[in-house]
C-alpha positions as a printed Julia matrix, in Angstrom:
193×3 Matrix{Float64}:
   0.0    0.0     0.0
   3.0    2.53    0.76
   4.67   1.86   -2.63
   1.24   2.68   -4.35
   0.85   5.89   -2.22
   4.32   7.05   -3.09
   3.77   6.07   -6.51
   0.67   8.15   -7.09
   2.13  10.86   -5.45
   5.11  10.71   -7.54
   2.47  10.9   -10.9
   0.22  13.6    -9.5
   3.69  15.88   -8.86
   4.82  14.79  -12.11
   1.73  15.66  -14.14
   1.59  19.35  -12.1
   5.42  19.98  -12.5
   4.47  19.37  -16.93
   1.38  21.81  -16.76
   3.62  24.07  -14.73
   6.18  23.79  -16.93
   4.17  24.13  -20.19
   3.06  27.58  -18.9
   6.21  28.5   -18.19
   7.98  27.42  -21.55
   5.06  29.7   -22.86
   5.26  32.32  -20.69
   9.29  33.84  -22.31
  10.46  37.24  -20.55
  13.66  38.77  -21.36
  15.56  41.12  -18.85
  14.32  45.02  -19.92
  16.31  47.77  -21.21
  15.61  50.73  -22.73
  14.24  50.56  -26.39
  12.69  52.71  -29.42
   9.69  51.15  -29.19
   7.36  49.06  -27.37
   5.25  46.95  -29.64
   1.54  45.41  -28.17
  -0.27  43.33  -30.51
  -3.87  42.77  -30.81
  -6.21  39.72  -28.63
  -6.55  40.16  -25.06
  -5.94  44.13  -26.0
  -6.77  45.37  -22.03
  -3.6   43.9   -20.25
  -1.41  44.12  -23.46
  -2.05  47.57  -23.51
  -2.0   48.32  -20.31
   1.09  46.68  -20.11
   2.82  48.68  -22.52
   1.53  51.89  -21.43
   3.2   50.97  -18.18
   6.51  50.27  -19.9
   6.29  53.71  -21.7
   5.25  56.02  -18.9
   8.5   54.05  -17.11
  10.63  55.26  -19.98
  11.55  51.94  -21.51
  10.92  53.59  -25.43
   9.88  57.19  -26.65
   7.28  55.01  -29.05
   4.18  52.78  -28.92
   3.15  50.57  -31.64
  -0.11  49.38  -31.4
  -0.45  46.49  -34.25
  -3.77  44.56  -34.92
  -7.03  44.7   -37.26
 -10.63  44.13  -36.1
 -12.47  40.74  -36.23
 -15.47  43.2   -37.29
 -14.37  44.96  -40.65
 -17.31  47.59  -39.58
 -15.52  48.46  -36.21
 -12.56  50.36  -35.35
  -9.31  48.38  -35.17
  -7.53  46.81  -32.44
  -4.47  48.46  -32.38
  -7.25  51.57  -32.9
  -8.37  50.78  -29.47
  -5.59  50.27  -28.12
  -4.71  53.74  -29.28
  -7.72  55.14  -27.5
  -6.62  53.78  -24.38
  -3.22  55.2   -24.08
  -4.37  58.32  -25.32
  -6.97  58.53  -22.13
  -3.71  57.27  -20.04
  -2.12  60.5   -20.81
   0.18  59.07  -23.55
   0.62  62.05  -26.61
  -0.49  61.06  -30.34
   2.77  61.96  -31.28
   4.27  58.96  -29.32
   1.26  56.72  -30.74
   1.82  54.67  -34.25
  -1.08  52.29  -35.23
  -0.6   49.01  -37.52
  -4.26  48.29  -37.81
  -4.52  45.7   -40.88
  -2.94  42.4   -39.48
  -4.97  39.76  -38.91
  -2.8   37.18  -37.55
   0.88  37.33  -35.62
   2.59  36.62  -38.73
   0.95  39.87  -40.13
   1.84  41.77  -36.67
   5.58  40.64  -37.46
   5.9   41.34  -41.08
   3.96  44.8   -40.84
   5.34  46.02  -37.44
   9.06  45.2   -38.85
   8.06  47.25  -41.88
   7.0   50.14  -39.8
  10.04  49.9   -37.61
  12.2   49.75  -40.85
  10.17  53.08  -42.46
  10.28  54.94  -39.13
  14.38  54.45  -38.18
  13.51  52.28  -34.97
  15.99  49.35  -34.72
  14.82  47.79  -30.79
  11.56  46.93  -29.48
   9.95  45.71  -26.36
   7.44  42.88  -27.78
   4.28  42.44  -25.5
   1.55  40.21  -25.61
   0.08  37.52  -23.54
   1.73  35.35  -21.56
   0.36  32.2   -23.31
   1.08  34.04  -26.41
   4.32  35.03  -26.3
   6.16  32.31  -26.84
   4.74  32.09  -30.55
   5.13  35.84  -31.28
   8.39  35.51  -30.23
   9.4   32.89  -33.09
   7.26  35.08  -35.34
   9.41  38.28  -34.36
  12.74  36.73  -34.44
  11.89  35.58  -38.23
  11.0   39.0   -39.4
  12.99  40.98  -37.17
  16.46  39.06  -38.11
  15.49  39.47  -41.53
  15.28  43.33  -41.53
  18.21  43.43  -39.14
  15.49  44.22  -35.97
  15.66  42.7   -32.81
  13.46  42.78  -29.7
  12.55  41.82  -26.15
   9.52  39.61  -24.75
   7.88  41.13  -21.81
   4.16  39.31  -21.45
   1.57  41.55  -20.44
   0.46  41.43  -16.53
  -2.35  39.23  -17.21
  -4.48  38.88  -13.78
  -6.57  36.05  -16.25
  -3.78  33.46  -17.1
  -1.29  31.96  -14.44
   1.88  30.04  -15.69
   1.51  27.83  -12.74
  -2.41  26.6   -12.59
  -3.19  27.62  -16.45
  -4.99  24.46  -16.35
  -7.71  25.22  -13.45
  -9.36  27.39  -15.4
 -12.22  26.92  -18.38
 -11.27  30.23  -19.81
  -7.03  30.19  -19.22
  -7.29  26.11  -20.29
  -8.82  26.88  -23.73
  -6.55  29.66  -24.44
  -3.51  27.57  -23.39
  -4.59  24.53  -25.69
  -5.65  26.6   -28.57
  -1.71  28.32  -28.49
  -0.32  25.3   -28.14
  -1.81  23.87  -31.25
  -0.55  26.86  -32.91
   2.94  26.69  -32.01
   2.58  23.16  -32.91
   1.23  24.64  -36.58
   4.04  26.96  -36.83
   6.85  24.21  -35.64
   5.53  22.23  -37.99
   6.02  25.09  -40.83
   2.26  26.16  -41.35
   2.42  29.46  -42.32
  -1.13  31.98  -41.37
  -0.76  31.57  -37.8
């Protein structure tokens, strides 16, 4: 009976220490440092942008690039709302450059590198979601080598998604499964994603 209590024991730490580690491997930060821009791409827009307002009232980059279309053609963009918002935070129009055509994080890569390229700006801070950033972040790196970018990750402060119990939740567990898929997609060299 004690060998089959330490053995299940052994399984159920196992299996948490995985999920644990799955949000973790998905969850990529890089140590800060001042930038030209700070880059928030569209999806769960509130903490992304929030985020990077934060990082820009802190002085981390003179610029915000907001990047992201609308599921609704008929409605204002993403990266237009997340324009809104910083403006009400206080941050000036001037320091405000909206992508608002991409669809999907390839499109946030290729069309934020473009801007980047047009504009002068050579470093960015890259935020998104925590369960997201793992895949921008291999998006990024493919356009941003290309044009001779590079960036930082710095996930959003997402009081929705936890690295460590991802799994509890309907909501977080959906979003975490859905990503992973993705990643799996784009490992596996399916472009679209």
């Amino acid at each position: 009976m004690g060998r089959f209590l330490w053995g299940f024991a052994f399984g159920a730490i196992t299996i948490l220490a995985v999920l644990a580690g799955i949000g973790h491997y998905l969850d990529v930060s890089d140590p800060l440092d001042k930038v030209d821009a700070i880059v928030a791409i569209s999806g769960d827009t509130g903490a992304r942008v929030e985020t990077a307002i934060s990082l820009w009232k802190a002085g981390y980059a003179p610029v915000l690039i907001f990047s992201g279309a609308s599921s609704d053609p008929q409605s204002a963009s993403s990266a237009e709302l997340m324009k809104r918002t910083a403006l009400a935070a206080g941050v000036p129009a001037s320091s405000i450059v909206v992508e608002g055509s991409s669809a999907t994080t390839e499109e946030n890569a290729t069309n934020v590198a473009q801007i980047m390229r047009a504009q002068g700006l050579h470093t960015a801070i890259l935020v998104t979601s925590p369960y997201h950033q793992r895949r921008a972040a291999l998006l990024f790196t493919r356009e941003f080598d290309a044009a001779g970018l590079a960036f930082r990750n710095h996930p959003a402060d997402d009081p929705d998604w936890d690295p460590n119990v991802w799994w509890i939740h309907d909501d977080s567990r959906k979003l975490t499964l859905v990503e992973l898929a993705k990643l799996g997609a784009l490992v596996a060299g399916q472009r679209g994603v």
